[in-house]
Chimera marker file (.cmm) of the C-alpha trace (Angstrom):
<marker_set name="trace">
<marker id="1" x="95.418" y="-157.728" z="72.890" r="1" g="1" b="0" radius="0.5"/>
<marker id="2" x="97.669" y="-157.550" z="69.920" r="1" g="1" b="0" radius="0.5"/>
<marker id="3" x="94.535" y="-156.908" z="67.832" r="1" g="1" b="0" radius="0.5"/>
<marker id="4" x="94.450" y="-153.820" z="69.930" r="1" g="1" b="0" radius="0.5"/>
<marker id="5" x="98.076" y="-152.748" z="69.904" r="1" g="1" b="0" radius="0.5"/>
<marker id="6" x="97.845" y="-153.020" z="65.921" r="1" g="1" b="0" radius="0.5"/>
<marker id="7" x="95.068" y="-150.510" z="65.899" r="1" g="1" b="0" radius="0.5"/>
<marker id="8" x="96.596" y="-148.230" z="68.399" r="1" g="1" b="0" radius="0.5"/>
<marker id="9" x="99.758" y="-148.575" z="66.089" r="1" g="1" b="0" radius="0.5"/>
<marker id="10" x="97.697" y="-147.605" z="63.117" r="1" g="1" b="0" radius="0.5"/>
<marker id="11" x="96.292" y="-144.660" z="64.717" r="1" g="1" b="0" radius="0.5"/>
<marker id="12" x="99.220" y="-143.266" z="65.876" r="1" g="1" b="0" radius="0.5"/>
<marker id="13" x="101.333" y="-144.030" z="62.592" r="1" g="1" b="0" radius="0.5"/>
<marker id="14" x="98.129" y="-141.965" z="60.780" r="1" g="1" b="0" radius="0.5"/>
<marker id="15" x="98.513" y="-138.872" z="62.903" r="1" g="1" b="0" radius="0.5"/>
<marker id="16" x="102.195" y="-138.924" z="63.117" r="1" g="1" b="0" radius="0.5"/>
<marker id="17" x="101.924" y="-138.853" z="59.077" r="1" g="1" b="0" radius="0.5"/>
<marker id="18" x="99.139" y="-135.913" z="59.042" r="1" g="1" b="0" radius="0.5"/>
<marker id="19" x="100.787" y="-133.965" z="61.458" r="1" g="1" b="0" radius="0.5"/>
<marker id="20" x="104.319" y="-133.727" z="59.450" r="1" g="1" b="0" radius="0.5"/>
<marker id="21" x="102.251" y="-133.673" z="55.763" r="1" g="1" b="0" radius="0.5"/>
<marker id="22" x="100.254" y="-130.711" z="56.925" r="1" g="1" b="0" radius="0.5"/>
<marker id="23" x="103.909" y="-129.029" z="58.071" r="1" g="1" b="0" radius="0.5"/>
<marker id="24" x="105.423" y="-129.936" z="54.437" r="1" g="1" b="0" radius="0.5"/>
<marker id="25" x="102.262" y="-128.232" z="52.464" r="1" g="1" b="0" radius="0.5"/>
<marker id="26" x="101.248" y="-125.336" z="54.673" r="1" g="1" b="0" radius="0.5"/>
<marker id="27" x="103.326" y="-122.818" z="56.508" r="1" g="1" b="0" radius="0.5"/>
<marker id="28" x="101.939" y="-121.673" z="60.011" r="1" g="1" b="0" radius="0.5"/>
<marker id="29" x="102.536" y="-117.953" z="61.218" r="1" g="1" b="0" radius="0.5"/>
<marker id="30" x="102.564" y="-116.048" z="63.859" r="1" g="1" b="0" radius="0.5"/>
<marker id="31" x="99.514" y="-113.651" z="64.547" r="1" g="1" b="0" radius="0.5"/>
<marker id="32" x="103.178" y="-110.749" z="63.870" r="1" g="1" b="0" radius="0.5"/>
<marker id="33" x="103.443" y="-113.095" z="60.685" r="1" g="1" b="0" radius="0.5"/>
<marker id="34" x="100.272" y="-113.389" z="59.415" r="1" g="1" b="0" radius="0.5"/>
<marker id="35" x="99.557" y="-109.689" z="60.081" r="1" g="1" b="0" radius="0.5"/>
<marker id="36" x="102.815" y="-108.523" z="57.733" r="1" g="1" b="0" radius="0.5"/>
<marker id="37" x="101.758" y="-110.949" z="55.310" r="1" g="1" b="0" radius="0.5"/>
<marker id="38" x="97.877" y="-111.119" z="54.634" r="1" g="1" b="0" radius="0.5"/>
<marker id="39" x="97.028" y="-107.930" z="52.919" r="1" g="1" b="0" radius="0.5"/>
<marker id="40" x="98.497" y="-108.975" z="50.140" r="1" g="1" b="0" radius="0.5"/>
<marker id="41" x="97.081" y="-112.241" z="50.072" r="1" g="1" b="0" radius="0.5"/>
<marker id="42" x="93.639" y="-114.195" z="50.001" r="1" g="1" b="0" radius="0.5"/>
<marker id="43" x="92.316" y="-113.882" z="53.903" r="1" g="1" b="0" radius="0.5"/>
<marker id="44" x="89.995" y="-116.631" z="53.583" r="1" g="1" b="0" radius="0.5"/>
<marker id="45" x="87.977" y="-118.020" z="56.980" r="1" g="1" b="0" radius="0.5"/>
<marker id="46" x="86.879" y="-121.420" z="56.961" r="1" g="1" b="0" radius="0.5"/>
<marker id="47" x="84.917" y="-121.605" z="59.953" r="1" g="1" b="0" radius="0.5"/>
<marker id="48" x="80.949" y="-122.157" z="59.470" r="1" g="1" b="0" radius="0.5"/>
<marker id="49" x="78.970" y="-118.786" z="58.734" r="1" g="1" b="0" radius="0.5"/>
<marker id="50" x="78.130" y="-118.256" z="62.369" r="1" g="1" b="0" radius="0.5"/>
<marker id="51" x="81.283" y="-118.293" z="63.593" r="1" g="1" b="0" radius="0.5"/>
<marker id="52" x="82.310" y="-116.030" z="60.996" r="1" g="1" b="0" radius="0.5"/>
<marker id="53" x="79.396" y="-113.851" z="62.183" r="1" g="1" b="0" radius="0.5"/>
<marker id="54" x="80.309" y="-113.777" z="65.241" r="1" g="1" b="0" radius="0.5"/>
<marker id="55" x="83.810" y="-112.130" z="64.816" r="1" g="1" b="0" radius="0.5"/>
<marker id="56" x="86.240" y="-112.656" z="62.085" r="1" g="1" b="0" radius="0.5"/>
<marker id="57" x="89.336" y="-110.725" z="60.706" r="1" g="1" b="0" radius="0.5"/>
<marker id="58" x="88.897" y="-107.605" z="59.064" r="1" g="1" b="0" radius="0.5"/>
<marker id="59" x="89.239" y="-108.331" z="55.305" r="1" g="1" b="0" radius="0.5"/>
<marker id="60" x="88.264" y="-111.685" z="55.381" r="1" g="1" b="0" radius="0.5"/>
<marker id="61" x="86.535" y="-114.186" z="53.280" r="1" g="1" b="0" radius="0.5"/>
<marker id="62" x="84.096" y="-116.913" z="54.414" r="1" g="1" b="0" radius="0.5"/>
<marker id="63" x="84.698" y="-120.216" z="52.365" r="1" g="1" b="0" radius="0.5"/>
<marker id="64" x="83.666" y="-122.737" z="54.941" r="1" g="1" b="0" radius="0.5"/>
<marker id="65" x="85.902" y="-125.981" z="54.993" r="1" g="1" b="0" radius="0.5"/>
<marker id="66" x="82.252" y="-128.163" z="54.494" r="1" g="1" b="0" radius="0.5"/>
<marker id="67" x="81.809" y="-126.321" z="51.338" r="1" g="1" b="0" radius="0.5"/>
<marker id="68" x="85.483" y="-125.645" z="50.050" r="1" g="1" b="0" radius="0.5"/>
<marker id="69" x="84.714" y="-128.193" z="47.765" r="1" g="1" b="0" radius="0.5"/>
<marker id="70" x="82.278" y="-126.776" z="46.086" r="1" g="1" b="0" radius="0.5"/>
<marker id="71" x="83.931" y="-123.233" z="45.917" r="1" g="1" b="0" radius="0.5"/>
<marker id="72" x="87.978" y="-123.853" z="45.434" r="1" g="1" b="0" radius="0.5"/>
<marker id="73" x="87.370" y="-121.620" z="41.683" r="1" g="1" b="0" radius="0.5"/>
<marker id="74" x="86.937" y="-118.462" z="44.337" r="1" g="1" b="0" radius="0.5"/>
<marker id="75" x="90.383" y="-119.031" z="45.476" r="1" g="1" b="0" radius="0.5"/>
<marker id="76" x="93.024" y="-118.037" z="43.327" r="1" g="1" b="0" radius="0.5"/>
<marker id="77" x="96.591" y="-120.357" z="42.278" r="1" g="1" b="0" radius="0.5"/>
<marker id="78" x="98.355" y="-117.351" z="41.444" r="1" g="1" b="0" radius="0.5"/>
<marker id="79" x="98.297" y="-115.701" z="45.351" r="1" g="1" b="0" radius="0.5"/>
<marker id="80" x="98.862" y="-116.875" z="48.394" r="1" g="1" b="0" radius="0.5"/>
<marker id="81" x="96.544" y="-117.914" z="50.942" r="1" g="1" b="0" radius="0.5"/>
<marker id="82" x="96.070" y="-117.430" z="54.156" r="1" g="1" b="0" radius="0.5"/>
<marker id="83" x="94.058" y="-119.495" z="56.065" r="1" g="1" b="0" radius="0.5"/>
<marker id="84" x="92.302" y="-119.335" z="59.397" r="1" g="1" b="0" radius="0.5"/>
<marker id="85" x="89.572" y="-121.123" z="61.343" r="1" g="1" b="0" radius="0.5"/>
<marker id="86" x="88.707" y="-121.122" z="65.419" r="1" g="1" b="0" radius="0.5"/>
<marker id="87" x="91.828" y="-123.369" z="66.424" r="1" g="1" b="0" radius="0.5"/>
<marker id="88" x="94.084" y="-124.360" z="63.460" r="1" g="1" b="0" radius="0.5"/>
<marker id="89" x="92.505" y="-127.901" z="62.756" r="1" g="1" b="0" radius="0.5"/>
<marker id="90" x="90.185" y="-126.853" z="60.289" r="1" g="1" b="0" radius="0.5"/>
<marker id="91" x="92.362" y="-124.689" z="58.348" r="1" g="1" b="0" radius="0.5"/>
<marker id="92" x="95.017" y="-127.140" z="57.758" r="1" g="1" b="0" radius="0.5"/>
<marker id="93" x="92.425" y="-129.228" z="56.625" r="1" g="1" b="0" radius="0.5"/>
<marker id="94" x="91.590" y="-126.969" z="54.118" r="1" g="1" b="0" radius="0.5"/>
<marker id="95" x="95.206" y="-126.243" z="53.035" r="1" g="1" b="0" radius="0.5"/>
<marker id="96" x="95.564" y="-129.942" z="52.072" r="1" g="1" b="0" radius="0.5"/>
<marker id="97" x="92.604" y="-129.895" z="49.998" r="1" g="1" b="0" radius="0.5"/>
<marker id="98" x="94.101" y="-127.144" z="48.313" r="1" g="1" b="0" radius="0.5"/>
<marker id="99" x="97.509" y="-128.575" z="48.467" r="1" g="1" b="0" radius="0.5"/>
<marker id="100" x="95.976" y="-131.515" z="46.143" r="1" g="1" b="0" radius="0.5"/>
<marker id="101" x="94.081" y="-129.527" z="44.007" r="1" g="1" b="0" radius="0.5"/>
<marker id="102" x="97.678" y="-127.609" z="42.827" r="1" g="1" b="0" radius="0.5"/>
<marker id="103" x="97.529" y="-124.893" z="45.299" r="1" g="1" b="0" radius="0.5"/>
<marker id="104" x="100.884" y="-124.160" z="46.630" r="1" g="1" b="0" radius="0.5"/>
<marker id="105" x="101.627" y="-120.680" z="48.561" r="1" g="1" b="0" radius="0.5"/>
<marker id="106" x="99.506" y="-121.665" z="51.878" r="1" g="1" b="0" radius="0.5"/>
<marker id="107" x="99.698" y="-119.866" z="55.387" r="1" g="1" b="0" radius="0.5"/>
<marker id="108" x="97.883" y="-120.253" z="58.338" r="1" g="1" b="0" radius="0.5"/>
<marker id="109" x="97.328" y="-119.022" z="61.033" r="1" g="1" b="0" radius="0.5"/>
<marker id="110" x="99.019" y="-120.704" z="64.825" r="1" g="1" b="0" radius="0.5"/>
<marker id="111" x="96.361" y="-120.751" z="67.163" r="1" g="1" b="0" radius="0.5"/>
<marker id="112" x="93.633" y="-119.847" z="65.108" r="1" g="1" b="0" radius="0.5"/>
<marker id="113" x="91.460" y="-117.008" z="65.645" r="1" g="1" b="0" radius="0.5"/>
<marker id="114" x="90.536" y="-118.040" z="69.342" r="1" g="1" b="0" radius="0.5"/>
<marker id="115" x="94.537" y="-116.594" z="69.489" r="1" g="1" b="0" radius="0.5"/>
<marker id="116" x="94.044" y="-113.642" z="67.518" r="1" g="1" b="0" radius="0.5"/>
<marker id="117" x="94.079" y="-110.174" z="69.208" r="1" g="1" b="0" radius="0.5"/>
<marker id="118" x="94.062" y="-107.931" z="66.598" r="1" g="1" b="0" radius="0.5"/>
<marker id="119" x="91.127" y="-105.791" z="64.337" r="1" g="1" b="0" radius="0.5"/>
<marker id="120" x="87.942" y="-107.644" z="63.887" r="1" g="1" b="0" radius="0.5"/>
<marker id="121" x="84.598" y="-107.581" z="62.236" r="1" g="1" b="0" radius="0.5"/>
<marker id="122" x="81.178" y="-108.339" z="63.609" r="1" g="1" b="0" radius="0.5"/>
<marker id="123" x="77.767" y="-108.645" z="61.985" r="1" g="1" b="0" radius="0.5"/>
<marker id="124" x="75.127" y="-106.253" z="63.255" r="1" g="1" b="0" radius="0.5"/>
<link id1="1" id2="2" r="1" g="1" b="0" radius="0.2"/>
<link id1="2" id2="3" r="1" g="1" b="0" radius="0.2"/>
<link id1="3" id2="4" r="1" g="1" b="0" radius="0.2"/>
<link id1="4" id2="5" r="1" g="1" b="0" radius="0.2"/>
<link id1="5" id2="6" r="1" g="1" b="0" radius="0.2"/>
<link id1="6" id2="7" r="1" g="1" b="0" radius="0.2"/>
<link id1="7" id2="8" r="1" g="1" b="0" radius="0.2"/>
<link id1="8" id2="9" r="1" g="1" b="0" radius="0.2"/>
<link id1="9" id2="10" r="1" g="1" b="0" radius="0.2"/>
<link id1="10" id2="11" r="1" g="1" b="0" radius="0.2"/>
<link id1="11" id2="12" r="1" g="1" b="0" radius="0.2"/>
<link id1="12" id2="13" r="1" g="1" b="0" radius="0.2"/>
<link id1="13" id2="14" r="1" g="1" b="0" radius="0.2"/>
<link id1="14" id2="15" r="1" g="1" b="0" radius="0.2"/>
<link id1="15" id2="16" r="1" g="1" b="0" radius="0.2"/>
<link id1="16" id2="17" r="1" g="1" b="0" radius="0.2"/>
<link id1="17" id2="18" r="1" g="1" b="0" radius="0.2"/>
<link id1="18" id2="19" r="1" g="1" b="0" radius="0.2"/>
<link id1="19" id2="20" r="1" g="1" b="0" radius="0.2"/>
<link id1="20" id2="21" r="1" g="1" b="0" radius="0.2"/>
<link id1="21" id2="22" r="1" g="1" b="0" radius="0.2"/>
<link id1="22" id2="23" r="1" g="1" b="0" radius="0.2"/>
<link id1="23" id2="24" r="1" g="1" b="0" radius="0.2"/>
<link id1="24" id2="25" r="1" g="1" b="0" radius="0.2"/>
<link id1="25" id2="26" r="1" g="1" b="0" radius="0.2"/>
<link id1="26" id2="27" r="1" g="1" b="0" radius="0.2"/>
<link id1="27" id2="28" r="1" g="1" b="0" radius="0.2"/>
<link id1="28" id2="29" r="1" g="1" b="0" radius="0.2"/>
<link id1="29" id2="30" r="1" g="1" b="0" radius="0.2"/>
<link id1="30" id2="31" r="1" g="1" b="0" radius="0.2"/>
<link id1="31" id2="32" r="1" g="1" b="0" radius="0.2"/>
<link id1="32" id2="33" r="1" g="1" b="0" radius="0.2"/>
<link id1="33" id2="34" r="1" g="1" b="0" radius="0.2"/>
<link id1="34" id2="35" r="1" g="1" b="0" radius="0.2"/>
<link id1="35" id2="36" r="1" g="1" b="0" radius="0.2"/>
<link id1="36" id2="37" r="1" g="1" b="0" radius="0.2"/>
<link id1="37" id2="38" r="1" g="1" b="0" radius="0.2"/>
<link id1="38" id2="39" r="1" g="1" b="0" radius="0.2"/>
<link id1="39" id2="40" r="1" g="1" b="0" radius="0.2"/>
<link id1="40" id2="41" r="1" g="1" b="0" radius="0.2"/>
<link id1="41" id2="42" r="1" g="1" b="0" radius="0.2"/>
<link id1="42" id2="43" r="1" g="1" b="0" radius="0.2"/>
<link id1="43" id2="44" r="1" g="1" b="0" radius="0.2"/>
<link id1="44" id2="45" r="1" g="1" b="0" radius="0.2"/>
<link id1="45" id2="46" r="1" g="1" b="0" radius="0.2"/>
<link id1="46" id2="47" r="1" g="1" b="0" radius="0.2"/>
<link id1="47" id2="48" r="1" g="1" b="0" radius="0.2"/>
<link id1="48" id2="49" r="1" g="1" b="0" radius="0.2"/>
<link id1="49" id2="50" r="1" g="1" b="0" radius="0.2"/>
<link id1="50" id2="51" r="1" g="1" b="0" radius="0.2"/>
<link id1="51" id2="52" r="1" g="1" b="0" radius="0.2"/>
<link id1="52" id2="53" r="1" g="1" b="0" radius="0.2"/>
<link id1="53" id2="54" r="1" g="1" b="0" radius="0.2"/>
<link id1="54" id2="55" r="1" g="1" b="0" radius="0.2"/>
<link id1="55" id2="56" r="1" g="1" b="0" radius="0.2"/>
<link id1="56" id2="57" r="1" g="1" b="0" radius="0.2"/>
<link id1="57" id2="58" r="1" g="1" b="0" radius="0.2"/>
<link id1="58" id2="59" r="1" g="1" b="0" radius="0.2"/>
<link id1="59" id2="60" r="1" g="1" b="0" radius="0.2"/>
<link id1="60" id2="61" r="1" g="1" b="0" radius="0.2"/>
<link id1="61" id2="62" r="1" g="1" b="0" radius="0.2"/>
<link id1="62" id2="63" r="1" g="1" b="0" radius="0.2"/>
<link id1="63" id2="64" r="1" g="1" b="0" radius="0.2"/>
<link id1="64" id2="65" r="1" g="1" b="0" radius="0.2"/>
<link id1="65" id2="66" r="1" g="1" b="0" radius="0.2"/>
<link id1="66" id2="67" r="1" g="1" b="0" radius="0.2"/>
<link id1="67" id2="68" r="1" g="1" b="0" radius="0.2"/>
<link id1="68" id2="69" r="1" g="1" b="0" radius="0.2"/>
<link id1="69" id2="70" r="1" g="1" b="0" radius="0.2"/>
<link id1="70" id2="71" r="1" g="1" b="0" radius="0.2"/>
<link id1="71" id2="72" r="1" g="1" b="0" radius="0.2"/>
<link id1="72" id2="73" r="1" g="1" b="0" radius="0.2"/>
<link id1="73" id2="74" r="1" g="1" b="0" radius="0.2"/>
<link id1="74" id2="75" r="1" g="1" b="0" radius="0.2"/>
<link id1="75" id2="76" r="1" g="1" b="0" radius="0.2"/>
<link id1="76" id2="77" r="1" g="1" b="0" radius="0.2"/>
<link id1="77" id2="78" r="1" g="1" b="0" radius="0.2"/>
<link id1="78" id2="79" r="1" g="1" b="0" radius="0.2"/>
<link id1="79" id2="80" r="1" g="1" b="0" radius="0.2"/>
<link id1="80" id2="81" r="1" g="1" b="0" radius="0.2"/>
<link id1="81" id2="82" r="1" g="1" b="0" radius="0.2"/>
<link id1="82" id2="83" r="1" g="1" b="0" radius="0.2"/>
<link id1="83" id2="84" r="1" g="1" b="0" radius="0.2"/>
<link id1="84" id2="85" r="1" g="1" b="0" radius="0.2"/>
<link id1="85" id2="86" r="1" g="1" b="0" radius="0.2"/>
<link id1="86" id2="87" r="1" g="1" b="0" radius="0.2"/>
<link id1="87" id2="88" r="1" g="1" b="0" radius="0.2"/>
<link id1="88" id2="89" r="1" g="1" b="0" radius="0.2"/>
<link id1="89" id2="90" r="1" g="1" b="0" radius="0.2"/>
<link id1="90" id2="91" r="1" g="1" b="0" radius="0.2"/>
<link id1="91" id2="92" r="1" g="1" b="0" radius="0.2"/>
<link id1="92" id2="93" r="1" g="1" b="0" radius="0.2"/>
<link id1="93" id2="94" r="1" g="1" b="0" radius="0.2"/>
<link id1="94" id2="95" r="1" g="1" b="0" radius="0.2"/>
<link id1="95" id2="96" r="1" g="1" b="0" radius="0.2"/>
<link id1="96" id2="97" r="1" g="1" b="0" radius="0.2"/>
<link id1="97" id2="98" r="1" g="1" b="0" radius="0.2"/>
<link id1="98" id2="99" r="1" g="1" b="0" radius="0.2"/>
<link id1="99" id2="100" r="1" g="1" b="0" radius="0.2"/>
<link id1="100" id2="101" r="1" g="1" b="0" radius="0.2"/>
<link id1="101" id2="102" r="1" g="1" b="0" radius="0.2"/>
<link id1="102" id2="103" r="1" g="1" b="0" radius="0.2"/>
<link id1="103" id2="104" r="1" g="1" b="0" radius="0.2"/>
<link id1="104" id2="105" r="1" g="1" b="0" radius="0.2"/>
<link id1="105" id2="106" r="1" g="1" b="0" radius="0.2"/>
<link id1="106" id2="107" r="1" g="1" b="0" radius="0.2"/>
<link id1="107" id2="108" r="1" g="1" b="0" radius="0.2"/>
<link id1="108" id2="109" r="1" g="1" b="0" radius="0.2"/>
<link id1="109" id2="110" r="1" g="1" b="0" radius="0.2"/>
<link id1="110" id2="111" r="1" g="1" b="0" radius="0.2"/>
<link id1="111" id2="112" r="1" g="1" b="0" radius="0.2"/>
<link id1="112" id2="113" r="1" g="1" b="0" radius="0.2"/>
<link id1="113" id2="114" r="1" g="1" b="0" radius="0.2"/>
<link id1="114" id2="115" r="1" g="1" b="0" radius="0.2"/>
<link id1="115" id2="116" r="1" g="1" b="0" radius="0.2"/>
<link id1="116" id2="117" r="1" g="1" b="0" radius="0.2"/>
<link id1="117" id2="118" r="1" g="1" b="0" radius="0.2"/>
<link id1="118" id2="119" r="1" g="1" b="0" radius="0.2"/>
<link id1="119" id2="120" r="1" g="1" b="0" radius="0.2"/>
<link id1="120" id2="121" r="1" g="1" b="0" radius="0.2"/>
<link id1="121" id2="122" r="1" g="1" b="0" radius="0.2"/>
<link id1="122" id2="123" r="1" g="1" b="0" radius="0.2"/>
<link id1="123" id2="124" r="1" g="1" b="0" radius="0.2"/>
</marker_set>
């Protein structure tokens, strides 16, 4: 039982410290925000490429989070970035990646684009 409790303890203690790290390195917006504020930024969509077939932002760039890795030298230090994905899980994700990597003018966006009502993009 207090095997248990320890673990639960642990688990909790690891979210709690996610949940306010991801608040200190990435700033969430609005969809009114992110609208004023991404056209003069990096609109990057980390979502898989079928999602990002399936609708995405006008303007957008698809640098899934599984291969962010690989591709961080496509995203630029010296602009801000604005992130999205379907819910907001995977772009905070992302945003610490970048946070460690020296990245330091990151957005994204509340809600994700399952929230987003503005112009989008589908491929034919």
């Amino acid at each position: 039982m207090i095997g248990l409790l320890i673990v639960l303890g642990a688990i909790i203690t690891y979210i709690l410290y996610n949940y306010f790290t991801q608040k200190k390195i990435v700033k969430t917006l609005t969809q009114d925000d992110f609208i004023s504020g991404y056209r003069k930024a990096q609109l990057i969509d980390v979502r898989e490429p079928n999602e990002f077939d399936g609708g995405h932002i006008l303007g957008a760039r698809n640098i899934p989070l599984s291969q962010l890795k690989m591709r961080m030298k496509e995203v630029r230090p010296d602009k801000p970035v604005y992130l999205y994905c379907q819910s907001g899980v995977r772009s905070g994700r992302a945003a610490r990646m970048l946070y460690r990597k020296g990245y330091r003018n990151l957005y994204h966006l509340q809600g994700g684009f399952k929230k987003w009502t503005g112009k989008i993009k589908t491929k034919n």
